[in-house]
Each structure stands twice: as structure tokens, then as C-alpha cells.
C-alpha positions as CSV (number, residue, x, y, z in Angstrom):
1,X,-27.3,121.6,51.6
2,X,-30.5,123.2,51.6
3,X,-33.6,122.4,53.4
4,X,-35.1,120.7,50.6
5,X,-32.3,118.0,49.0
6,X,-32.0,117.6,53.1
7,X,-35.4,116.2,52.8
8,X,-34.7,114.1,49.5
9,X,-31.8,112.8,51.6
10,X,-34.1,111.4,54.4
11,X,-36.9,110.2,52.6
12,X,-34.3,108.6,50.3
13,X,-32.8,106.6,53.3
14,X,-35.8,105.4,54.6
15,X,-37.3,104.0,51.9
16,X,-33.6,102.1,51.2
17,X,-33.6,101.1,55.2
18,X,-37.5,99.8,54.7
19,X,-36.0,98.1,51.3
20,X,-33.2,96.2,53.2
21,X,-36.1,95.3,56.1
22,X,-37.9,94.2,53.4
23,X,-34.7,92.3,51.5
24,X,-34.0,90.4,54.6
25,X,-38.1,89.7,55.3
26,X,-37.9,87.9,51.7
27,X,-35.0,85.9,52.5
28,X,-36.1,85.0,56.0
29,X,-39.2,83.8,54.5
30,X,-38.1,82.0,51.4
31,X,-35.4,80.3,54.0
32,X,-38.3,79.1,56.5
33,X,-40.5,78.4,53.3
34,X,-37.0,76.1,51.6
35,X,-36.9,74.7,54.9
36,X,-40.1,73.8,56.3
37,X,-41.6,72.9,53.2
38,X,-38.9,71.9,50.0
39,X,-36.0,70.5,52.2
40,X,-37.7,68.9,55.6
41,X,-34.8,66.6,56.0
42,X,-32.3,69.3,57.5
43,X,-34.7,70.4,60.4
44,X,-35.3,66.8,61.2
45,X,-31.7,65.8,60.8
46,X,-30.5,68.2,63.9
47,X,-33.9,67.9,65.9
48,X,-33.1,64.2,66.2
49,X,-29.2,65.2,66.7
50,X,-30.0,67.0,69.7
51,X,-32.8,64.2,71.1
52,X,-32.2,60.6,69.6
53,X,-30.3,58.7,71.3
54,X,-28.9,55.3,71.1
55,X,-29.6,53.0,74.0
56,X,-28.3,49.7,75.0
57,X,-30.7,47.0,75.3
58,X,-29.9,44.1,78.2
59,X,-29.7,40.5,77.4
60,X,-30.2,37.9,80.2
61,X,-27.1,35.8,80.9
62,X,-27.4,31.8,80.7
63,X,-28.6,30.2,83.3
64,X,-26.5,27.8,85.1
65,X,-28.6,24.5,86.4
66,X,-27.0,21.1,87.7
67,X,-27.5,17.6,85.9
68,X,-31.4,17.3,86.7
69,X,-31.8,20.8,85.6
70,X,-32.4,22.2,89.0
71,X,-31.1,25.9,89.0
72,X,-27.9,27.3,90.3
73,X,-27.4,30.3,88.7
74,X,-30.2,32.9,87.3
75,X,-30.9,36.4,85.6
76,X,-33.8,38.5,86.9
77,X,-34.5,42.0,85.6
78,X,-33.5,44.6,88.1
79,X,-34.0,48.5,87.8
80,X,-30.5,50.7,87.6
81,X,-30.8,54.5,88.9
82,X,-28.8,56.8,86.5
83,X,-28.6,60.7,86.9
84,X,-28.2,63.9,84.5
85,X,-26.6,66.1,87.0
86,X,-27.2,69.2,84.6
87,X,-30.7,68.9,85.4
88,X,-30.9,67.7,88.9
89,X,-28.5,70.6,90.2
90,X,-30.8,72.9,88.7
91,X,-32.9,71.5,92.1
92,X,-30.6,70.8,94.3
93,X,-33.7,70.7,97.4
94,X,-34.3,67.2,95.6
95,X,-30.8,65.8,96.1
96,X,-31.6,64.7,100.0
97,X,-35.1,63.0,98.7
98,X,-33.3,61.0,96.3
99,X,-30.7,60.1,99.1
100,X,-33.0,59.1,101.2
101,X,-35.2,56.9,98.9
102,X,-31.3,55.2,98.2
103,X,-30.5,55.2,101.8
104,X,-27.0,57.5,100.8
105,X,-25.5,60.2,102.2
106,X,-27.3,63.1,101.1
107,X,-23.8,65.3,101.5
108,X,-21.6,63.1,99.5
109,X,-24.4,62.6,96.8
110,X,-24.5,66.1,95.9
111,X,-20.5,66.7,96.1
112,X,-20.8,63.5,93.8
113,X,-23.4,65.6,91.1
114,X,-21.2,68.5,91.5
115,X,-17.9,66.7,90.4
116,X,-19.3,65.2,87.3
117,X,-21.4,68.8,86.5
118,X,-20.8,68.5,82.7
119,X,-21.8,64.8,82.2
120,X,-25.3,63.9,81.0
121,X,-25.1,60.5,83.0
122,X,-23.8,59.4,86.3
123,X,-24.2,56.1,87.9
124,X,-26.0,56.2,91.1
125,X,-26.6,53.1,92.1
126,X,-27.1,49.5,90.2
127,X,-29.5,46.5,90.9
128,X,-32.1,48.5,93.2
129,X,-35.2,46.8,95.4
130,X,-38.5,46.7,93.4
131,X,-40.1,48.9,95.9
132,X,-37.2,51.4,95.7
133,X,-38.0,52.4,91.2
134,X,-41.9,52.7,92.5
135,X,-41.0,55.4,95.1
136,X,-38.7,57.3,92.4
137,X,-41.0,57.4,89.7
138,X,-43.6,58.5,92.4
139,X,-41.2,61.3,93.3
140,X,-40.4,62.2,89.3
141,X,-36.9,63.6,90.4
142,X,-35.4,66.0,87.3
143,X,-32.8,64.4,85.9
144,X,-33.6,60.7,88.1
145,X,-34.1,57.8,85.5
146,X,-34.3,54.1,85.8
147,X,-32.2,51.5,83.4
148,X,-33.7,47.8,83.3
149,X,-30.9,45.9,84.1
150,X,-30.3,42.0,85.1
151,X,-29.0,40.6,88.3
152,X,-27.5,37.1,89.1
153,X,-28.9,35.2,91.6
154,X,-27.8,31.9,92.9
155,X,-30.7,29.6,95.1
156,X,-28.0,27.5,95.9
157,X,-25.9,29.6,98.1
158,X,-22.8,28.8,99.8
159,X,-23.6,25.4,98.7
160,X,-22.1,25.6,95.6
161,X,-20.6,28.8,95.6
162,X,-16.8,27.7,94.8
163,X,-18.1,25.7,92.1
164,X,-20.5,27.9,90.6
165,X,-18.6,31.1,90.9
166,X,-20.5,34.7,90.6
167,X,-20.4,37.6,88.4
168,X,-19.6,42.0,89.5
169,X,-22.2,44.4,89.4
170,X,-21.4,44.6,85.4
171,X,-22.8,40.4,85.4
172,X,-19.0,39.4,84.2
173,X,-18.1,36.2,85.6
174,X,-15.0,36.7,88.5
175,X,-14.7,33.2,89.9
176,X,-15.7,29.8,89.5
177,X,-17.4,28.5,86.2
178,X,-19.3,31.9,85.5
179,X,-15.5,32.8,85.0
180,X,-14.5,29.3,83.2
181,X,-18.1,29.6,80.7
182,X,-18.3,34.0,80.4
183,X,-18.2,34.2,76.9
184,X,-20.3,31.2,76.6
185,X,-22.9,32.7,79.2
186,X,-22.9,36.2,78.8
187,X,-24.6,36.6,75.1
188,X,-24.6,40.2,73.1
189,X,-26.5,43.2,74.5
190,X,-28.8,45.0,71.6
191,X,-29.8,48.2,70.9
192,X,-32.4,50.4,69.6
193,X,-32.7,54.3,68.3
194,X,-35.1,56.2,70.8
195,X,-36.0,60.0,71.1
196,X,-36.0,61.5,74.6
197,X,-37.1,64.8,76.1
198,X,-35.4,67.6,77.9
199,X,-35.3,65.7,81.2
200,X,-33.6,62.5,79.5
201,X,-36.9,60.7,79.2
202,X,-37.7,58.2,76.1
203,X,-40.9,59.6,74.2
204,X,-40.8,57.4,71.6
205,X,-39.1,53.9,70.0
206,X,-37.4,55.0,66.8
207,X,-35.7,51.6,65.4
208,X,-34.7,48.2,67.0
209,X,-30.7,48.7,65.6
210,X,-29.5,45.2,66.9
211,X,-31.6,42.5,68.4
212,X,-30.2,41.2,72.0
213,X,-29.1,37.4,71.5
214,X,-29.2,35.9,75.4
215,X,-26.6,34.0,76.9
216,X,-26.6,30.3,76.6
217,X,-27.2,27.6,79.0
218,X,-24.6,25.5,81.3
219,X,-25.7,21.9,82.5
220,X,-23.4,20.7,85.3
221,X,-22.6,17.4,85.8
222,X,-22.8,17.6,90.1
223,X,-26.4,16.8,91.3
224,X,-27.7,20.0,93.7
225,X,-28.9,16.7,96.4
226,X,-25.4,15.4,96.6
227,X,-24.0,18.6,96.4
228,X,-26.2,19.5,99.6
229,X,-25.5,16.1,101.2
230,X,-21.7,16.6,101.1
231,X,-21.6,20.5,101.9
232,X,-23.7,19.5,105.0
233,X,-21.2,16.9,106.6
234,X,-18.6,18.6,105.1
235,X,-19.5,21.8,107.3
236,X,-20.7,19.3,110.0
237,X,-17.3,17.8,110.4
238,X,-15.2,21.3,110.4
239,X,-16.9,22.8,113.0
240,X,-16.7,19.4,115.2
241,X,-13.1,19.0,114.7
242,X,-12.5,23.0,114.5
243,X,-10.6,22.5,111.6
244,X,-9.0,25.2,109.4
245,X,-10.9,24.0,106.1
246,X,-11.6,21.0,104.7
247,X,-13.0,19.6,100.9
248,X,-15.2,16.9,99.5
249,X,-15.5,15.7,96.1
250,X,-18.0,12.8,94.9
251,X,-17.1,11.2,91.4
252,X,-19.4,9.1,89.6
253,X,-16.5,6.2,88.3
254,X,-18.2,5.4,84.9
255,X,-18.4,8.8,83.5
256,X,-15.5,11.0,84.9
257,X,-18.2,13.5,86.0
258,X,-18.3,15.3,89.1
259,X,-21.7,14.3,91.5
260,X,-20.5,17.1,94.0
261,X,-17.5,19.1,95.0
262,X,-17.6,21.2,98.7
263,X,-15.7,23.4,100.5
264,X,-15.3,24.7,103.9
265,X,-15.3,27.6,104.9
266,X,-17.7,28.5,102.2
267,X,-19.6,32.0,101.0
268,X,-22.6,33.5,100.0
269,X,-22.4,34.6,96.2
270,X,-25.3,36.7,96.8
271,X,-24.2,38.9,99.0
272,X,-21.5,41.6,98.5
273,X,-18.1,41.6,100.2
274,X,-16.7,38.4,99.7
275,X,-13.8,37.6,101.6
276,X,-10.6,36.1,99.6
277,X,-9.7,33.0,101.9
278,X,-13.3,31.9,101.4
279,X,-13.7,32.2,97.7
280,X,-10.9,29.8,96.2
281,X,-12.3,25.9,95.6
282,X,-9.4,24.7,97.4
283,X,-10.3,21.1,96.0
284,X,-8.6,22.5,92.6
285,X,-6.6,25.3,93.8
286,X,-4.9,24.0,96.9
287,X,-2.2,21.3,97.5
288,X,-1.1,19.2,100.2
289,X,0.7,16.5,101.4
290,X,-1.7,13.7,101.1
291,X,0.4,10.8,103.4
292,X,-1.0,7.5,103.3
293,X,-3.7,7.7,101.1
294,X,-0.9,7.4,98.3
295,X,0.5,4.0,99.3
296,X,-2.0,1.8,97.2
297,X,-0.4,4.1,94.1
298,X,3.2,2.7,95.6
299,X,1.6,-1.0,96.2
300,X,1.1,-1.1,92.7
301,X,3.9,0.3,90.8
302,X,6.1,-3.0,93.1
303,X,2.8,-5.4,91.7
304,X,3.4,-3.9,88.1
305,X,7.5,-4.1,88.0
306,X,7.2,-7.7,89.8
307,X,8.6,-6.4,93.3
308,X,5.8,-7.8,94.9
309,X,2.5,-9.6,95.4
310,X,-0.1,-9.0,97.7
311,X,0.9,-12.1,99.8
312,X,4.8,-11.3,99.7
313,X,6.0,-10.7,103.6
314,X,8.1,-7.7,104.7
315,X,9.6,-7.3,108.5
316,X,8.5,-3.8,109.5
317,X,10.1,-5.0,113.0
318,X,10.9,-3.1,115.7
319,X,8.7,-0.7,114.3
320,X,10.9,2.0,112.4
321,X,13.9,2.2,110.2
322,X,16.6,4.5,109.7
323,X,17.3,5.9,106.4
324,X,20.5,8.4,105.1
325,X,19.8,9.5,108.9
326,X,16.3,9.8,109.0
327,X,13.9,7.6,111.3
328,X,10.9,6.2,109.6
329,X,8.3,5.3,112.1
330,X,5.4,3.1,112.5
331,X,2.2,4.4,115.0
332,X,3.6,0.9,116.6
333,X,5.1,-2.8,115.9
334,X,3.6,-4.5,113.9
335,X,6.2,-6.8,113.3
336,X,6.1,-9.4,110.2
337,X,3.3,-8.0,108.0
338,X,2.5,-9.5,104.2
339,X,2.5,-6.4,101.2
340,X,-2.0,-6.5,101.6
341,X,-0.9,-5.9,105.8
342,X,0.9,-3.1,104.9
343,X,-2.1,-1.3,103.3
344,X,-4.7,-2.6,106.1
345,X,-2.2,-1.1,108.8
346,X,-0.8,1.4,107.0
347,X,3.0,0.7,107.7
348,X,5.4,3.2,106.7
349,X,8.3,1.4,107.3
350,X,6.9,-2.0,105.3
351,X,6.4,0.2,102.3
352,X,9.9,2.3,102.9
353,X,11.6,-1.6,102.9
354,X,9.6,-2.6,100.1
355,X,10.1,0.2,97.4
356,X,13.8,0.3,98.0
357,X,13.6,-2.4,95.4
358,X,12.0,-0.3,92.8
359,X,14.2,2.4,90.3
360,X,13.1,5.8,91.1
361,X,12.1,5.9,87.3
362,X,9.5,3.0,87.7
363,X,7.7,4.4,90.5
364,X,7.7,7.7,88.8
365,X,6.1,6.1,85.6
366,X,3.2,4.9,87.9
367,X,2.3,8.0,89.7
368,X,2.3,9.8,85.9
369,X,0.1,7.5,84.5
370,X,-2.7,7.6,87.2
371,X,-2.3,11.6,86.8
372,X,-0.2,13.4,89.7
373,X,2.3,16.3,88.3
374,X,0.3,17.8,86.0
375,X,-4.0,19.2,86.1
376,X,-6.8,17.1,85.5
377,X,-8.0,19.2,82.6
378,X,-11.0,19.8,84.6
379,X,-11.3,23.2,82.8
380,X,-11.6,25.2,86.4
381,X,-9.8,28.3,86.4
382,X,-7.0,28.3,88.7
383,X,-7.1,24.5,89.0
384,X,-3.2,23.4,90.3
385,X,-1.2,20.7,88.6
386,X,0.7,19.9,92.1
387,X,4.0,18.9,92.7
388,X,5.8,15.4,91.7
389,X,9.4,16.2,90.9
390,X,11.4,14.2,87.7
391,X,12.5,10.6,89.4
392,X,16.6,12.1,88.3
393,X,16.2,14.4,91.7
394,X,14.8,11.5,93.6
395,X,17.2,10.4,96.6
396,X,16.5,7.2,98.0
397,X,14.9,8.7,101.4
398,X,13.0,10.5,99.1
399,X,11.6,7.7,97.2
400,X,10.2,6.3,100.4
401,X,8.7,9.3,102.1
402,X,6.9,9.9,98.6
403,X,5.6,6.1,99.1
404,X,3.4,7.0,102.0
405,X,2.7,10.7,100.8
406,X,5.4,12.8,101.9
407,X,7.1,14.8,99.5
408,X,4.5,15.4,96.9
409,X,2.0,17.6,96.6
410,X,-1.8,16.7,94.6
411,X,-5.3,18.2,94.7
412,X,-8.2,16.8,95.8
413,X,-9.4,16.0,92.4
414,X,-6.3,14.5,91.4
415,X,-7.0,12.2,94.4
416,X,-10.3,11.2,92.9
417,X,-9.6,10.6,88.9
418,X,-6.4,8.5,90.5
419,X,-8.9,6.4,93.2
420,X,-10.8,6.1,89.6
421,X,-8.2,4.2,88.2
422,X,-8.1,2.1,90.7
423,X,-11.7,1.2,91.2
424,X,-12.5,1.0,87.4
425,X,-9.8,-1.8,86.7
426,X,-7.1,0.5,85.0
427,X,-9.1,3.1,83.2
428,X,-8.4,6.6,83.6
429,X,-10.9,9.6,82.9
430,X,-10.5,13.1,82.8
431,X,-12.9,14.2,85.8
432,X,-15.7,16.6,83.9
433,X,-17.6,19.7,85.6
434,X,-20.1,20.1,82.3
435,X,-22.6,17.5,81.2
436,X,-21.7,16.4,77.5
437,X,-18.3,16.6,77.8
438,X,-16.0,14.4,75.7
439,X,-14.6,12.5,78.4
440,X,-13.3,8.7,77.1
441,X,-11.7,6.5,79.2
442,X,-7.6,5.5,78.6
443,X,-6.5,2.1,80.3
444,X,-3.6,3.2,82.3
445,X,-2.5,-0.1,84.4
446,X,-3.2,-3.7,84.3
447,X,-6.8,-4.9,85.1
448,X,-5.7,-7.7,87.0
449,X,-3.5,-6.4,89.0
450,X,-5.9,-3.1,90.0
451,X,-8.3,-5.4,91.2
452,X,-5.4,-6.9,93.5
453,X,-5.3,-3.5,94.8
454,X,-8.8,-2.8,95.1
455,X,-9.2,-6.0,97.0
456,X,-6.4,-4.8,99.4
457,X,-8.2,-1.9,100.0
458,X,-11.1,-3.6,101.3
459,X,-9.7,-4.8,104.3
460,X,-8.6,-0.9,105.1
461,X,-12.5,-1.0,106.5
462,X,-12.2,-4.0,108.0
463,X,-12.2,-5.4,111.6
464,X,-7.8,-4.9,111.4
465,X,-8.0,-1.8,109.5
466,X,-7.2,1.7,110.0
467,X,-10.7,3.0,108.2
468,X,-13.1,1.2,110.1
469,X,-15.3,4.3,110.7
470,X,-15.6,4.3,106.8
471,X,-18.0,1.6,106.7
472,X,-21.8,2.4,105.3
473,X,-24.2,-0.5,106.6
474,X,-25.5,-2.7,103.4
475,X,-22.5,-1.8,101.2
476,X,-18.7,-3.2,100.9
477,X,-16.0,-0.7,100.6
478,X,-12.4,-0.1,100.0
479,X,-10.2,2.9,100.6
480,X,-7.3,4.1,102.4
481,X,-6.9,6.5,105.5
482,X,-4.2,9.2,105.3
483,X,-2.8,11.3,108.2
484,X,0.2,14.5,107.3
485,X,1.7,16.4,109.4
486,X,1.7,19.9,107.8
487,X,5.1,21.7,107.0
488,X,6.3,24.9,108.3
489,X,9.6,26.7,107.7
490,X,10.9,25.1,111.0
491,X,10.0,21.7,109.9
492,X,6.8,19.5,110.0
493,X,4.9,21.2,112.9
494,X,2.6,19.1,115.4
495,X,-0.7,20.3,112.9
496,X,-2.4,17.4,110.9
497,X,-4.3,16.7,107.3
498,X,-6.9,13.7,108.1
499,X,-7.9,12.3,104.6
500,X,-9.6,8.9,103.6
501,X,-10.1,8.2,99.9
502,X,-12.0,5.3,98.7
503,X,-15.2,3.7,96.4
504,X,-18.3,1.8,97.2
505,X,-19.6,-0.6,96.2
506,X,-16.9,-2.3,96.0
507,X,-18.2,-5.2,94.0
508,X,-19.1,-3.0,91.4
509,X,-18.1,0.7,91.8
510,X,-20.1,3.9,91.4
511,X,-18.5,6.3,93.3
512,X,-15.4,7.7,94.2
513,X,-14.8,10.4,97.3
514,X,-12.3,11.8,98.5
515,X,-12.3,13.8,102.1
516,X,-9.7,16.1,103.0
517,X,-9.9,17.9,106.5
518,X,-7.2,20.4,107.2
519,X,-5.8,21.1,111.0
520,X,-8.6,19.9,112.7
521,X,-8.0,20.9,116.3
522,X,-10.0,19.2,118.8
523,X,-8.0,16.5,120.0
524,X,-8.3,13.8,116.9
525,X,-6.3,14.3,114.0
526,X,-6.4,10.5,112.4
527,X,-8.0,10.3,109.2
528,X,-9.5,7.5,110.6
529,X,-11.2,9.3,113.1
530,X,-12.2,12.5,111.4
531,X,-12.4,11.9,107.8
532,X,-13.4,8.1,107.5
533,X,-16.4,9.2,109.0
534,X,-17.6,12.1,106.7
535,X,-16.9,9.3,103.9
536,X,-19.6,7.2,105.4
537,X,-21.9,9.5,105.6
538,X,-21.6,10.9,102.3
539,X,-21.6,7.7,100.5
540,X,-24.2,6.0,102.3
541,X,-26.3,9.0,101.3
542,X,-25.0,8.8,97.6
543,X,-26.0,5.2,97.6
544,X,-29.4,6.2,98.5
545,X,-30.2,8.9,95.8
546,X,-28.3,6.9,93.5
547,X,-30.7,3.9,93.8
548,X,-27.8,1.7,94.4
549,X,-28.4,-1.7,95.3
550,X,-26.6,-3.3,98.5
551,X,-23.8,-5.3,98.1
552,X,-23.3,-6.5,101.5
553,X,-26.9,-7.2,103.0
554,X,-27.3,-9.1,106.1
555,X,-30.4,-9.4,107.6
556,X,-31.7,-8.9,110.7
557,X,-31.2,-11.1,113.3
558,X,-34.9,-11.4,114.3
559,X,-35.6,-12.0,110.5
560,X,-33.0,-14.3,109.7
561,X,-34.6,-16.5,112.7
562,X,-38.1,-16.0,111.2
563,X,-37.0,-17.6,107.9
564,X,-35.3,-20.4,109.7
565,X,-38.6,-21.4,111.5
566,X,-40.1,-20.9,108.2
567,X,-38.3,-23.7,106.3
568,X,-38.7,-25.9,108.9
């Protein structure tokens, strides 16, 4: 080739290069020029791919209040700390402030990061102090954001912790009624279209997408004063007695509703690490033996099948009786007794001898009807239907243990909707935890013959009776002690359940409660002596806040002489 086509060659190729430069220049330009200005959607479509983000908007959960409205469960908003470890990493120097703002181990923080290295979002830790978000943002960690979140909060404590319940770190209810109510309380979570920067932060509210719809309201039927009333000398009364545990309910006889319901030992929903023995409302969960508060349910099944009457006389003399070799025992002789006698000294061996006369199937009939063997439809989670086997399995010892309450197991509350019966001439309720519940009333046994009964039960208080520690000044009332011993796989061990269930006033009752205190250990184990007390003091305070008038008011003796010197 010779020196000049070699020079057409090059000049050739450099204008085709600077043609192709040029080529590509157009195409680049008409592209940016089809993109910026004819077809804007596409940029803007994978701009906002890359930095809108969906976010989750909170929704406070229902509050939980008692009757009166007073509080027992609340939401307040809380800030969450969240990390993007891609950023953070990048400045790992900044890991041990952010520990130390959190009060974490600045070590195990940063192996945490380093794990989760490809996420954009790590928990860090939920439901932080107030003061704690000021000092991060003050800090403006990369990568370190906050999350408005809500936290429960519960003013009433232990008081009403086994009735209330509380919620996990995610606010789902775990026990009690915030378990019962969750779907009810919990409400929907929104959310809303939002573009955030480099370093995860929102610049800028795009869309509301769904609207948060709170949680709704529960209304309690127990009132917070007589729910403090009865945790207080519940407590009072364990640590006395040094007893295991122990329960109170209070039920308001007209309605079925539950006034107050406490346990012992108790917790603090508030605080984390809740122990599993303390968290269970043993006065729905737990059964026992209840012994003789059960006889006036076994005094009236011989009234209703025409066994008995309260004046009809039974020999518990010499003070036990033997049975398919078993010796039923009496605390002493208390020789010829009438069937009202048997209730006022509680005699096992009058009410062994008596229901001998009744089919195992007629006793059975009465102890269904007033509600032991099967829940009280309370609507409590966990709540235990006890244990009343079919009358076919029934031997005749059997009959009569189960006649002073032994061999049978019931709940507190079952205990309480059965004294119900009892004090409200024949009606039975289904005991209620929520206000507005459907709760109507079922006759269930003879009116006149329940008032027999309740009229027997009056003289448990009395001078001759058992519960005379049960008294409350001003006010006449009827119950029954009970004392069990508590079985063991070697037998019934030397370890007692003091009870006393009863109503006041008894000329028109208002309230039923029931006490149950398990294995006290100080000496007295009677339920006369440690739970017949607690009753007093619980009702007498009910009474009060109740604005119950007396039914039994004597007056004092200097006044009652100052009105005799008046008339004359």
C-alpha cells in the first residue's frame, strides 16, 4: 500500500470512529432527552423503588378500666430503637456509644450487627425510657433509628394482675383477660407510603395507605376499691398464717358480676420476668377439696327429696362412725344434734348418718344443679370445671365423704355462683368478669326450702357456731366454715385448706365471698380461725363502699340509756 491510500485509510477511520462517537452522543442524548422530558414516569418509578418504603403505623390497644371506669390497663407511646447494620458497621467506633446509651454490652452488640450484616433492620431494643431517644438523636448514630411504639401499663399492679392479665413486648395478650379480650383489644395497625434517605431516615409522607382503627374498650365488672380491699387482707392473712397461697372472690348476688377476685402470691405485670407459680388466678384455675363448706349443698338435697327437715334429730353419738372400714370423726361429741345442729357444729358423722338415706343419683342431681362438675362460663382462660364424678361410681363411703367435701374437687368461683343459689332463694347466675354481659338468672331449687338453708347458716356465726370470727358488727350473716386436709400420694397428709363461704346481709343479700387459704403454717389451720376472719373484714368493708344499710344495729349502751331517760 503506498504512502498515500495509507493516509486515505487513516483519515477514513477516524472520521468513521468520530461518526460512531457521534452515533452513540445522539442516542445518549435522545435517551436522557425520552427520559427526563417525554417519559418521566420510569426515572421516578425506580427512584422511589430504591427509597419508598412502606411503614407500619401503631394503633393503641383498648384500654381496660373496672366498673366506675377507673383504669387497669393502658397504652402509652413508647420509642423502639431499630438498626441498619449495613450502615452502622461502616462505623463500627459508634457501636460502644450506642451500647452504652442502651446500657448493653458493647462486645455482644457488634457480634449481634455482624451476624445479621445483610439485613437493613435489626431489633435493638423495644419500649426505651424517654430520656434514652433524646440522647440518640443527640448522638445521630448511622444507621440508629427510633420506631413509635405503644406499651401497656397497668396502675393497678399486683392488685389485679391475675385478673387483668398483660401483654409481650409485641402488646399480644399472654394471660388473664388481655388473653380472654385480644382480638377485641388489640385493633388494626395502619400504614402509610414514606421516602427515606441513604441512612434509613423518612424525608417525606407520601400516602396514608390504611388508616390505624384502635382497639376497643373493656369495662370490668370488679370495682378497683374492693378489689384493693380484698387483695390487702387477702395478703394480710397469708403472710400471718404463712400460708402457701390463698384466694378471695367477692360476688355481687343480684347480678352474677364479680366485685373483686385476689390472689396470693401475686405479681407485678409491669415488670419483666414473671414467675409461673405466681401468674395463674388459682380462684379459676386451681381445685381443691373444699370439706365442710359443701354440707349446706348436702343439707339441702335430704330437705328437697324429703329426708329431712331442719328440726329432724340425728345421734352423731360417741362422736364417729365406721363406714366399709373407714372411721368418720367428729372434732368431738356432740351427741344428739337436730339436721340445723349439724350445720352450726359442723358434724361429719350427723351428715354421713343422714345422707345414707339419700340415692347417690339424688344427691348428684343437687350438686349439678347449683354448678359443681363442669366451669362457670366465666369466659377466663384456663378456668377449671373441677371434679364431681357420675353418682353410678359412687360407693356409699363415698357418698358421705363427698357430703362434707371430701372427694370432690370445685373452684373458688364455683364456690361463690353455688353460695349464690343459696342466698338468692334458688336462682342461679352465671358469675360475669365484663360489664353488660347477658347474665339471667335460672331458678335451680325450691325458694322455700333455700331460705331453710340460709337460715341454718345463720347460726354458723353464732354464739354455738364454728364461724364466729365471721361476724361484721351492724350486719347479720350466714355461711359455713370448711377445714381439708390436703392429699398426697401417701394419703391425706397433716397440711390443711381453711375456707369460710358465706353472704351478708342476711336479711337481704348483696354479697357473696368466698375465702380459701391454702397450708397455712403457723399453728391454726381451722377455717374458723384463719379464713372466717378475712371474710369479716372484707365484707364489713364491702358493706361500707357499697352503702349498705345495717341489718343488725344495736345501739350503744350509753345511748340506749340516754333514750330511756328521754321517754321518761
Amino acid at each position: 500500500m503506498s504512502d498515500r491510500d495509507l493516509k486515505t485509510f487513516k483519515i477514513t477511520r477516524l472520521y468513521a470512529l468520530l461518526g460512531i462517537f457521534l452515533l452513540v452522543s445522539v442516542s445518549l442524548v435522545a435517551r436522557a432527552v425520552q427520559l427526563q422530558v417525554m417519559e418521566t414516569d420510569f426515572l421516578q418509578d425506580q427512584g422511589e423503588a430504591r427509597h419508598l418504603r412502606v411503614v407500619d403505623l401503631p394503633t393503641t390497644r383498648g384500654v381496660i378500666s373496672d366498673r366506675h371506669g377507673e383504669p387497669l390497663a393502658v397504652s402509652t407511646p413508647v420509642d423502639s430503637v431499630w438498626v441498619n447494620p449495613q450502615l452502622i458497621l461502616q462505623v463500627p467506633e459508634r457501636i460502644a456509644e450506642l451500647a452504652g446509651v442502651l446500657g448493653a454490652d458493647a462486645e455482644a452488640l457488634e457480634r449481634k450487627l455482624t451476624q445479621r450484616a445483610s439485613r437493613e433492620f435489626v431489633w435493638v431494643k423495644r419500649r426505651v425510657h424517654p430520656g434514652i431517644s433524646e440522647q440518640l438523636i443527640q448522638l445521630d448514630i448511622p444507621g440508629v433509628q427510633l420506631q413509635k411504639e405503644y406499651r401497656r401499663f397497668y396502675p393497678a399492679g399486683e392488685v389485679a394482675a391475675h385478673l387483668v392479665g398483660f401483654t409481650n413486648i409485641d402488646d399480644i395478650g399472654q394471660e388473664g383477660l388481655e388473653l380472654a379480650y385480644n382480638d377485641w383489644l388489640e385493633g388494626a395497625p395502619g400504614s402509610k407510603r414514606v421516602i427515606k434517605d441513604r441512612k434509613g431516615r423518612t424525608v417525606e409522607e407520601i400516602e396514608l395507605v390504611r388508616k390505624p382503627a384502635p382497639g376497643k374498650d373493656l369495662r370490668l365488672t370488679i370495682d378497683r376499691r374492693l378489689q384493693y380491699l380484698a387483695y390487702r387482707e387477702l395478703k394480710r392473712t397469708v403472710l400471718e398464717h404463712g400460708a402457701a397461697s390463698g384466694s378471695v372472690v367477692l360476688l355481687d348476688i343480684e347480678s352474677g358480676e364479680v366485685l373483686a377476685m385476689a390472689n396470693q402470691p401475686s405479681y407485678n405485670p409491669n415488670r419483666p420476668g414473671l414467675s409461673s407459680d405466681g401468674v395463674r388466678n388459682r380462684a379459676l384455675t386451681d381445685v381443691f377439696e373444699p370439706g365442710s363448706v359443701m354440707k349446706p349443698v348436702a343439707v339441702l338435697s335430704l330437705m328437697e327429696n324429703g329426708v329431712a327437715a331442719p328440726s329432724t334429730p340425728v345421734d352423731t353419738h360417741p362422736g364417729y362412725v365406721y363406714m366399709a372400714g373407714y372411721t368418720i370423726k367428729d372434732h368431738r361429741n356432740f351427741g344428739l344434734l337436730d339436721l340445723t345442729g349439724v350445720i352450726t357444729k359442723s358434724s361429719n358423722v350427723g351428715m354421713s348418718k343422714l345422707v345414707g338415706e339419700l340415692s347417690s343419683q339424688q344427691m348428684w342431681d343437687t350438686y349439678t344443679r347449683l354448678g359443681f362438675g363442669e366451669a362457670t362460663g366465666s369466659g377466663f382462660p384456663g378456668e377449671s370445671a373441677g371434679v364431681l364424678r357420675d353418682h353410678a361410681r359412687w360407693r356409699p363411703v363415698e357418698q358421705a365423704t363427698i357430703s362434707y367435701g371430701y372427694g370432690l374437687s370445685v373452684t373458688v368461683l364455683q364456690l361463690a355462683q353455688a353460695f349464690a343459689v343459696l342466698a338468692d332463694e334458688g336462682r342461679l347466675r352465671q358469675p360475669s368478669l365484663i360489664m353488660g354481659a347477658s347474665n339471667p338468672a335460672v331458678t335451680v331449687a325450691d325458694p322455700r326450702l333455700v331460705r331453710q338453708v340460709a337460715t341454718m347458716l345463720e347460726t354458723v356465726p353464732g354464739d354455738e357456731g364454728t364461724g364466729r370470727q365471721a361476724r361484721v358488727q351492724n350486719y347479720r350473716v350466714a355461711g359455713k366454715t370448711g377445714t381439708s386436709r390436703k392429699a398426697s400420694a401417701a394419703g391425706y397428709a397433716s397440711r390443711y385448706i381453711a375456707s369460710f363461704a358465706g353472704f351478708a346481709p342476711a336479711s337481704d343479700p348483696r354479697v357473696v365471698c368466698i375465702v380459701v387459704i391454702n397450708d397455712p403454717s403457723e399453728g391454726k389451720f381451722y377455717g374458723g380461725d384463719v379464713a372466717a376472719p378475712l371474710f369479716s373484714s372484707v365484707v364489713a368493708g364491702a358493706m361500707r363502699v357499697m352503702n349498705v344499710p345495717p341489718d343488725d344495729y344495736l345501739p350503744e349502751p350509753e345511748l340506749l340509756q340516754a333514750s330511756r331517760e328521754v321517754a321518761r
